[in-house]
KEDREN-537946 format. One record per residue: residue in three letters; residue number from 1; x, z, y of N, C-alpha, C in turn. Coordinates in nm, 3 decimals, padded with zeros to 5 digits. Layout:
# KEDREN-537946
site residu:ALA&num:NUM&n_X:X&n_Z:Z&n_Y:Y&ca_X:X&ca_Z:Z&ca_Y:Y&c_X:X&c_Z:Z&c_Y:Y
...
***
This chain:
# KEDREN-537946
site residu:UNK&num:1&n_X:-03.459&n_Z:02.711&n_Y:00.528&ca_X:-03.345&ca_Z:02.774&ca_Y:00.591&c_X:-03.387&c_Z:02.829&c_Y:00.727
site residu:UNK&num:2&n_X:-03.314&n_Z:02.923&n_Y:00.723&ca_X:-03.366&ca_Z:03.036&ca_Y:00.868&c_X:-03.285&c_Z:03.022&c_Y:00.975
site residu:UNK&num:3&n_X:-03.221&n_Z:02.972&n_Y:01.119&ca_X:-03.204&ca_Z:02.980&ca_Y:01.204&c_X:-03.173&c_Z:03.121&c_Y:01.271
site residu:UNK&num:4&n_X:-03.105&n_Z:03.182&n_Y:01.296&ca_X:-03.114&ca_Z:03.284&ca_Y:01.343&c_X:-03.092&c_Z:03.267&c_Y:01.500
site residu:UNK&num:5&n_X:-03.117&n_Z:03.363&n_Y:01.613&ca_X:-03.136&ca_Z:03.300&ca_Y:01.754&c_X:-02.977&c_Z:03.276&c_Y:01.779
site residu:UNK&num:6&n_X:-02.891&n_Z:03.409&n_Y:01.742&ca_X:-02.727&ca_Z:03.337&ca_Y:01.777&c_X:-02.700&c_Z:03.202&c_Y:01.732
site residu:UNK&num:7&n_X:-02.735&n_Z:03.145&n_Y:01.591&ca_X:-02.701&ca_Z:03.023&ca_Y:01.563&c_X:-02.772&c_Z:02.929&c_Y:01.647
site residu:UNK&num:8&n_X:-02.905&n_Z:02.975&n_Y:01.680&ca_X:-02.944&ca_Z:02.853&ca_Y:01.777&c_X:-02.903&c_Z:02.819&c_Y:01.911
site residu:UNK&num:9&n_X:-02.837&n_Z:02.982&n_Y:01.993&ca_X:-02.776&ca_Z:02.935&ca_Y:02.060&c_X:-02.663&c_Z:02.873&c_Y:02.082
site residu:UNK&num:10&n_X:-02.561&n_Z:02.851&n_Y:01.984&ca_X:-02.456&ca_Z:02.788&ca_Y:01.905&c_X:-02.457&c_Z:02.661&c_Y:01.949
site residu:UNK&num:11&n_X:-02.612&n_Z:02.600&n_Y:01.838&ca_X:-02.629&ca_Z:02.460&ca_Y:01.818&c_X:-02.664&c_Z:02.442&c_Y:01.980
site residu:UNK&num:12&n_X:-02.758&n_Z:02.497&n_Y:02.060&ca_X:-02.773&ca_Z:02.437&ca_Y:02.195&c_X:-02.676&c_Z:02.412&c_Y:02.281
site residu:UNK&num:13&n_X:-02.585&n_Z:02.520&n_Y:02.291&ca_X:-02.452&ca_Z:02.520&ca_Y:02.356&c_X:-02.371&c_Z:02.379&c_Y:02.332
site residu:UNK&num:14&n_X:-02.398&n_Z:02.336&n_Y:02.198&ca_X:-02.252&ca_Z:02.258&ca_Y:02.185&c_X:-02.383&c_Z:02.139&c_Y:02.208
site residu:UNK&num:15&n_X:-02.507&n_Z:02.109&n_Y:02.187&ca_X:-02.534&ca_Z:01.980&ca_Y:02.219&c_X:-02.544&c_Z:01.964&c_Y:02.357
site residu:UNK&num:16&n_X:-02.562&n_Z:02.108&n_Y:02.405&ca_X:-02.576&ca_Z:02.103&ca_Y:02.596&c_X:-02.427&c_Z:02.042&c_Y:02.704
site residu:UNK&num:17&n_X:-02.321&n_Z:02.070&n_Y:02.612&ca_X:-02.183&ca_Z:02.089&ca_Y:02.671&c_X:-02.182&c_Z:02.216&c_Y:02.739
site residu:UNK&num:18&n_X:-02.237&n_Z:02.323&n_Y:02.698&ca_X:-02.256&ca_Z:02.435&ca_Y:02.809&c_X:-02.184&c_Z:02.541&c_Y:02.729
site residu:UNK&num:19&n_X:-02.122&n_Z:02.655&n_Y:02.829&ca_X:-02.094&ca_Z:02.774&ca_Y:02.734&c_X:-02.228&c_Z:02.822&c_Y:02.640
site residu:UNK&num:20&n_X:-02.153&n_Z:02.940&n_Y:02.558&ca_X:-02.273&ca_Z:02.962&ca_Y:02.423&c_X:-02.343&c_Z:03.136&c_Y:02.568
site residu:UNK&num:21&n_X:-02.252&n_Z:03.150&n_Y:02.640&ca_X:-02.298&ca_Z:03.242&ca_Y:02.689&c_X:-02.412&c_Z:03.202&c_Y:02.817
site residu:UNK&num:22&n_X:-02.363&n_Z:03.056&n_Y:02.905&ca_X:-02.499&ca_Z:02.974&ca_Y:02.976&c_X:-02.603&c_Z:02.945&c_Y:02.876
site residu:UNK&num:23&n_X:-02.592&n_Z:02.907&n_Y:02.721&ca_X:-02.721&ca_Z:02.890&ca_Y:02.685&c_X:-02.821&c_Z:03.006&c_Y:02.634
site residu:UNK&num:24&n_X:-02.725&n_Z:03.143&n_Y:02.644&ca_X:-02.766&ca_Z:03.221&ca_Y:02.607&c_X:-02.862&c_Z:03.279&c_Y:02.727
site residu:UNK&num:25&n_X:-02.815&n_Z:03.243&n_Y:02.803&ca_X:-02.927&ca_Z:03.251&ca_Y:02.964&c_X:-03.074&c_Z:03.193&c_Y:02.980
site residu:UNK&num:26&n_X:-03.021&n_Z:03.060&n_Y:02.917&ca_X:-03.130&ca_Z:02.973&ca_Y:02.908&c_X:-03.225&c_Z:03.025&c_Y:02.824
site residu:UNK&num:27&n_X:-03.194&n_Z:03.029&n_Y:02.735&ca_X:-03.289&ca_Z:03.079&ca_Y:02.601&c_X:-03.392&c_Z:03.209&c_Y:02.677
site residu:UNK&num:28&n_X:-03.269&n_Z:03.340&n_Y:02.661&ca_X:-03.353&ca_Z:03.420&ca_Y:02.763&c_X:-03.427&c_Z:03.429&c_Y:02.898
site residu:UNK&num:29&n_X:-03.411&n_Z:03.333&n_Y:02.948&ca_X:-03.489&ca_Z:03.296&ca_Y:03.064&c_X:-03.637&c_Z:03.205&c_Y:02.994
site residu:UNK&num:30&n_X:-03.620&n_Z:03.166&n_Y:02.940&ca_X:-03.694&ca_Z:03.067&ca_Y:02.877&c_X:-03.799&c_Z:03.166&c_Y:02.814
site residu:UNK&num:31&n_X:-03.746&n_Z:03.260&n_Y:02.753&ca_X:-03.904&ca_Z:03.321&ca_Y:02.673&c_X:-03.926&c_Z:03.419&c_Y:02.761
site residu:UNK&num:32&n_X:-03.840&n_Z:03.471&n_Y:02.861&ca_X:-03.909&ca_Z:03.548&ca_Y:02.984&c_X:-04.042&c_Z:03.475&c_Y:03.049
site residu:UNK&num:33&n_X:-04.012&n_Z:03.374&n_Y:03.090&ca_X:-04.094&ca_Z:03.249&ca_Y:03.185&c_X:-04.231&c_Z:03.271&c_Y:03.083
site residu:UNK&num:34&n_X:-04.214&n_Z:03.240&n_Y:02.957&ca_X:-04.338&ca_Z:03.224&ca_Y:02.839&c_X:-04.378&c_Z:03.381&c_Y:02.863
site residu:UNK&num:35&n_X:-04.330&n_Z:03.460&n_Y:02.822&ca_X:-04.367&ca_Z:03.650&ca_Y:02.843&c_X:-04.449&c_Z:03.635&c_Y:02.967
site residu:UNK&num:36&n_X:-04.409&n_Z:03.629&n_Y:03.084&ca_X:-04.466&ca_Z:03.638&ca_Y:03.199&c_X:-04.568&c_Z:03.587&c_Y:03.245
site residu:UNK&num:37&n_X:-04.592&n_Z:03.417&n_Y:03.199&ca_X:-04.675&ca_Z:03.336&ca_Y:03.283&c_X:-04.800&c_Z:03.386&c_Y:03.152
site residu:UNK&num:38&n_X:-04.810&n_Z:03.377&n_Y:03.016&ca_X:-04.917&ca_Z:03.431&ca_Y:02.904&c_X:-04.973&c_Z:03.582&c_Y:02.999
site residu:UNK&num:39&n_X:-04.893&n_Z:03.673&n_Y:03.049&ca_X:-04.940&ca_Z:03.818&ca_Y:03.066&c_X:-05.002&c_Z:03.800&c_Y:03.175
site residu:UNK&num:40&n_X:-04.972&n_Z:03.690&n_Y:03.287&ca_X:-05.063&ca_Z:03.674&ca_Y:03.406&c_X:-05.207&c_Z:03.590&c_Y:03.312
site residu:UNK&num:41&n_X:-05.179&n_Z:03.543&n_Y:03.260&ca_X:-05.288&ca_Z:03.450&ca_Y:03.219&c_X:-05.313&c_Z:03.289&c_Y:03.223
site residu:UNK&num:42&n_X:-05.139&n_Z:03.290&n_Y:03.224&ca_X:-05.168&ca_Z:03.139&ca_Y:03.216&c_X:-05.134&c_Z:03.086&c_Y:03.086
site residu:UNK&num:43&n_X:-05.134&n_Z:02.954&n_Y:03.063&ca_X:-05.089&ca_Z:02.813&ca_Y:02.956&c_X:-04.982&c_Z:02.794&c_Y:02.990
site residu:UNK&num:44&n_X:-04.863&n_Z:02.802&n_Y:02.947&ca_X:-04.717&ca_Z:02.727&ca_Y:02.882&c_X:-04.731&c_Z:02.591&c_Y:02.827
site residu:UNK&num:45&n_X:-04.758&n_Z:02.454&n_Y:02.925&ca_X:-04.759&ca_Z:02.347&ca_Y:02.778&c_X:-04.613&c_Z:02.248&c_Y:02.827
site residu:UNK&num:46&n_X:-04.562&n_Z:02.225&n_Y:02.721&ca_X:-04.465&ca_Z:02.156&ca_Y:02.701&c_X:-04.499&c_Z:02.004&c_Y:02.667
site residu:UNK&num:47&n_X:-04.523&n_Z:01.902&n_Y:02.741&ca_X:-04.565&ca_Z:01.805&ca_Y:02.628&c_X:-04.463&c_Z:01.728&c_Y:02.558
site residu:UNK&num:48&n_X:-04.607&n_Z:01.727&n_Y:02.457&ca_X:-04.521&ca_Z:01.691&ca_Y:02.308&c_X:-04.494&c_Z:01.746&c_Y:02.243
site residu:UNK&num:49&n_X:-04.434&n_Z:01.868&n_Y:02.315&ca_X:-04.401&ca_Z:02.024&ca_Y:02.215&c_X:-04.503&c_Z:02.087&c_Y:02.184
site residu:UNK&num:50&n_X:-04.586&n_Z:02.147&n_Y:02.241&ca_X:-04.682&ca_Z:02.237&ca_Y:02.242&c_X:-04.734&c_Z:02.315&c_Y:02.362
site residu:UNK&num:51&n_X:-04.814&n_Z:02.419&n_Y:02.325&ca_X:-04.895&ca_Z:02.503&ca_Y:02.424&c_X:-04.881&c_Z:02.618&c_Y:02.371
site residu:UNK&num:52&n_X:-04.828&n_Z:02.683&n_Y:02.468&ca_X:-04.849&ca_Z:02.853&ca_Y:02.404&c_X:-04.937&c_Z:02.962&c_Y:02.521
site residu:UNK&num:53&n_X:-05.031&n_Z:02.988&n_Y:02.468&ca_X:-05.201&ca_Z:03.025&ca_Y:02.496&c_X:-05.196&c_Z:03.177&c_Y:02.454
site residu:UNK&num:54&n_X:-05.288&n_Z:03.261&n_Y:02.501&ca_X:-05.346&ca_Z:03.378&ca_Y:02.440&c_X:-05.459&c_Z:03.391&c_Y:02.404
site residu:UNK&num:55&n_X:-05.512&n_Z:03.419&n_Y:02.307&ca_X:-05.632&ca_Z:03.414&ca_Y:02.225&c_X:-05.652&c_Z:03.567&c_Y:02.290
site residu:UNK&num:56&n_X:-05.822&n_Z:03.573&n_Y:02.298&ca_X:-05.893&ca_Z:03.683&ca_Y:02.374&c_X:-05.959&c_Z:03.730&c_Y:02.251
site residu:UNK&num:57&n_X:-05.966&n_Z:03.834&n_Y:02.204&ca_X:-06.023&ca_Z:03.893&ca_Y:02.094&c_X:-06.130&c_Z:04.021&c_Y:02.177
site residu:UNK&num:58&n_X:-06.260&n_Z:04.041&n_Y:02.207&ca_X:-06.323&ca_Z:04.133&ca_Y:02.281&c_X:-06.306&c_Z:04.269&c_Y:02.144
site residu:UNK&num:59&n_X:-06.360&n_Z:04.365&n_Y:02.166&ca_X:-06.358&ca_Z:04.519&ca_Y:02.108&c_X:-06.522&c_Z:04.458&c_Y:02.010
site residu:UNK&num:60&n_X:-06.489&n_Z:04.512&n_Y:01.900&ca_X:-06.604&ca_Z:04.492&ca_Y:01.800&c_X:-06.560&c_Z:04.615&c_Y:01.692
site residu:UNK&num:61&n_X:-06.733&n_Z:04.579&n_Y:01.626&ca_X:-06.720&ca_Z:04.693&ca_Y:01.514&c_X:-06.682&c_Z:04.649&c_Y:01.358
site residu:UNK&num:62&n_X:-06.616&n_Z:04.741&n_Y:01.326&ca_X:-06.582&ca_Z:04.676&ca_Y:01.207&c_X:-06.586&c_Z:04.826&c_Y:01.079
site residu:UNK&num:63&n_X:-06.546&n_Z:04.722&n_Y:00.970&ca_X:-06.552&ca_Z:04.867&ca_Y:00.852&c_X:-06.436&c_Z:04.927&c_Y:00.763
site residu:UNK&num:64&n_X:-06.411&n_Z:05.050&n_Y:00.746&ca_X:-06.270&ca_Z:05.120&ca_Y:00.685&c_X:-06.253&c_Z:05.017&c_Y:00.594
site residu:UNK&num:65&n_X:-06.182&n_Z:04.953&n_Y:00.528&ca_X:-06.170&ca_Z:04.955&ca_Y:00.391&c_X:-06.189&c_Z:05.036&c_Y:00.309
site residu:UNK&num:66&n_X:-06.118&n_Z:05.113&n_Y:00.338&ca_X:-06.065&ca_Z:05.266&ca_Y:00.277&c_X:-06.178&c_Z:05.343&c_Y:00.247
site residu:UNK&num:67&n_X:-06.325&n_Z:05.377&n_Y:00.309&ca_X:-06.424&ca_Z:05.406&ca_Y:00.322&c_X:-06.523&c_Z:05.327&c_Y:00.374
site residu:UNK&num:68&n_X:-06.600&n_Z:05.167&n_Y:00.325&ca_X:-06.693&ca_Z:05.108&ca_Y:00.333&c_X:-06.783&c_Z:05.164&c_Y:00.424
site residu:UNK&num:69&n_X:-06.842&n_Z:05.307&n_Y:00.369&ca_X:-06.973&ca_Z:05.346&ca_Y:00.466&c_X:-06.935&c_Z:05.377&c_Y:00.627
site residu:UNK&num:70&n_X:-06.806&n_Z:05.361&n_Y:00.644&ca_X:-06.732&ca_Z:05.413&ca_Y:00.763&c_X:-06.724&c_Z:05.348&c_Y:00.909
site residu:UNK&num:71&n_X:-06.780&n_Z:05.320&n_Y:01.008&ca_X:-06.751&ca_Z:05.204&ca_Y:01.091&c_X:-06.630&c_Z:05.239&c_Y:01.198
site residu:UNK&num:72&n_X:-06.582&n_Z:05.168&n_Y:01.240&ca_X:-06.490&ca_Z:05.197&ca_Y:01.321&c_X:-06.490&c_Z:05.108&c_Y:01.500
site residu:UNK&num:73&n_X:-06.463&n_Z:05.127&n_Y:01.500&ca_X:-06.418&ca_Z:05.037&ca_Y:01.633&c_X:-06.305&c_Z:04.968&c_Y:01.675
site residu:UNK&num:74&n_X:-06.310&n_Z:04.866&n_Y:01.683&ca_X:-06.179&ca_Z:04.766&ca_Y:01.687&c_X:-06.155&c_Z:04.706&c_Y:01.800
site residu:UNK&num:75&n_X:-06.062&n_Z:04.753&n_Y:01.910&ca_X:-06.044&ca_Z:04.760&ca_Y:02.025&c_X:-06.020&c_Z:04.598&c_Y:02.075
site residu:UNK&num:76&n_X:-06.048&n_Z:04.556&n_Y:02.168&ca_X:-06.003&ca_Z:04.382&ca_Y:02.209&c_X:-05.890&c_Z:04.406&c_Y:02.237
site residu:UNK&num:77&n_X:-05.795&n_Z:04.262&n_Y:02.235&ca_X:-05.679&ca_Z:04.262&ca_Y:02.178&c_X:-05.623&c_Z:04.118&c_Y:02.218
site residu:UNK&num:78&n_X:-05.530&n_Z:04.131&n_Y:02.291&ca_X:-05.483&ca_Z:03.962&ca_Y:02.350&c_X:-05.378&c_Z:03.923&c_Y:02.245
site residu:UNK&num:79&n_X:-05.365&n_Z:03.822&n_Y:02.180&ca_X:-05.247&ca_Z:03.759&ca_Y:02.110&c_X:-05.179&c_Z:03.653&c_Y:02.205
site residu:UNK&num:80&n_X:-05.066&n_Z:03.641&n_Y:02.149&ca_X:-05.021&ca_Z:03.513&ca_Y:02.163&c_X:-05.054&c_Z:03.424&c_Y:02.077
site residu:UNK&num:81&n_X:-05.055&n_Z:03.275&n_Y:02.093&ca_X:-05.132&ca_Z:03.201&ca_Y:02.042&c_X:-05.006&c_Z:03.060&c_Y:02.064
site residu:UNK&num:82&n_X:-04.958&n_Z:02.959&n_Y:01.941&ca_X:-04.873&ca_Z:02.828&ca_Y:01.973&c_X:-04.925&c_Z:02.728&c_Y:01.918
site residu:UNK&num:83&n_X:-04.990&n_Z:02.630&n_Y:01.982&ca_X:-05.042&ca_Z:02.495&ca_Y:01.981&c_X:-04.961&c_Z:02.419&c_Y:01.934
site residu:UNK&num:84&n_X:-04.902&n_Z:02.338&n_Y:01.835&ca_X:-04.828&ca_Z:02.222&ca_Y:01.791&c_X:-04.867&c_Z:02.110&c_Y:01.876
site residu:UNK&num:85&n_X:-04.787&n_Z:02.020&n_Y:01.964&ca_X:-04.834&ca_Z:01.917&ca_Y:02.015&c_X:-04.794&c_Z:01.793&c_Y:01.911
site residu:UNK&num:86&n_X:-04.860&n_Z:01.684&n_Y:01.935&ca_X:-04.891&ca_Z:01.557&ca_Y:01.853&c_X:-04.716&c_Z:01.569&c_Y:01.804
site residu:UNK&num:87&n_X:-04.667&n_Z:01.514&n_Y:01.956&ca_X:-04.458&ca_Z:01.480&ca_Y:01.899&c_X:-04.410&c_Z:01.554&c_Y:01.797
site residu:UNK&num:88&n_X:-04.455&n_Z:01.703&n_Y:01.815&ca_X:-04.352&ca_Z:01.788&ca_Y:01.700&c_X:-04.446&c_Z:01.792&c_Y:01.608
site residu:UNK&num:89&n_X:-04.590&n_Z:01.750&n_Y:01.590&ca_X:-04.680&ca_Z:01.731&ca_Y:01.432&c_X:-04.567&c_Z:01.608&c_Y:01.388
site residu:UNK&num:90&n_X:-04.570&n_Z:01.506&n_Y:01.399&ca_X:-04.502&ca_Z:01.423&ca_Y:01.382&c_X:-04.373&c_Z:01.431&c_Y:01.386
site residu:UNK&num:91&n_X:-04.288&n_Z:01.498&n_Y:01.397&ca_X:-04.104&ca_Z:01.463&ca_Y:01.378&c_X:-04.135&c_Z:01.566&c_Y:01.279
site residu:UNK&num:92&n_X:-04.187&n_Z:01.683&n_Y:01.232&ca_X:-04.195&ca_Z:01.782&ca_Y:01.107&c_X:-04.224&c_Z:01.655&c_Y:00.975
site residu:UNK&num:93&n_X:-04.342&n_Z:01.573&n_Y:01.041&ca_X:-04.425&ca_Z:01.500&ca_Y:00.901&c_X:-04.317&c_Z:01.424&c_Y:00.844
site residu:UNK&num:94&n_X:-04.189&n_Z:01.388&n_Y:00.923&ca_X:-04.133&ca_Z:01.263&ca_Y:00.897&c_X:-04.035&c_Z:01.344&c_Y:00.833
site residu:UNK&num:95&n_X:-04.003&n_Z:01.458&n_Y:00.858&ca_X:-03.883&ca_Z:01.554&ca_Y:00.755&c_X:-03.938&c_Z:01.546&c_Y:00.645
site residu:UNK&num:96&n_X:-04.061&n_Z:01.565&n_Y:00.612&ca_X:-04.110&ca_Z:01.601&ca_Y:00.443&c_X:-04.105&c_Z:01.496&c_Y:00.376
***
C-alpha cells in the first residue's frame, strides 16, 4: 500500500495534535533542510533512521547500446543516496 504525501500529512497531523496545514510545513521544511544540506555537501543522519548521502559518480566512458562500436561519454553525476539505519532495518523485519 502506497501512502501518498497528503495522507501522510494527515496521519502526522493527527498523531502530532497539530493542524494538517503546521504539518504540512514541517514536512516541507524537512525535505528542504535534506535538499540543501546534500547540495552543500553534507550527511543528513537521523539516528536509527538513516543517512541520506550523495554518491559521487566521476565522467567515464561508456558504450551505445544501440551501436556497440560507439563510445560515448558519460558525464559525472551526483545522486542522492538513503542509508537504512539498524532501528528502521529492524521495525520493517518485525512487520514481515
Amino acid at each position: 500500500m502506497k501512502i501518498p504525501q497528503s495522507g501522510f500529512i494527515e496521519i502526522l497531523a493527527a498523531r502530532c495534535g497539530i493542524t494538517a496545514s503546521e504539518a504540512e510545513r514541517f514536512v516541507h521544511a524537512f525535505k528542504l533542510l535534506v535538499y540543501e544540506s546534500l547540495a552543500d555537501g553534507h550527511t543528513v543522519e537521523l539516528s536509527g533512521f538513516g543517512q541520506f548521502m550523495v554518491s559521487y559518480r566521476e565522467a567515464r566512458i561508456g558504450v551505445n547500446p544501440r551501436h556497440p562500436e560507439q563510445r560515448i561519454t558519460i558525464p559525472k553525476l551526483n545522486t542522492p543516496k538513503f542509508k537504512a539505519g539498524e532501528a528502521f532495518k529492524a521495525a520493517v523485519a518485525i512487520k514481515k
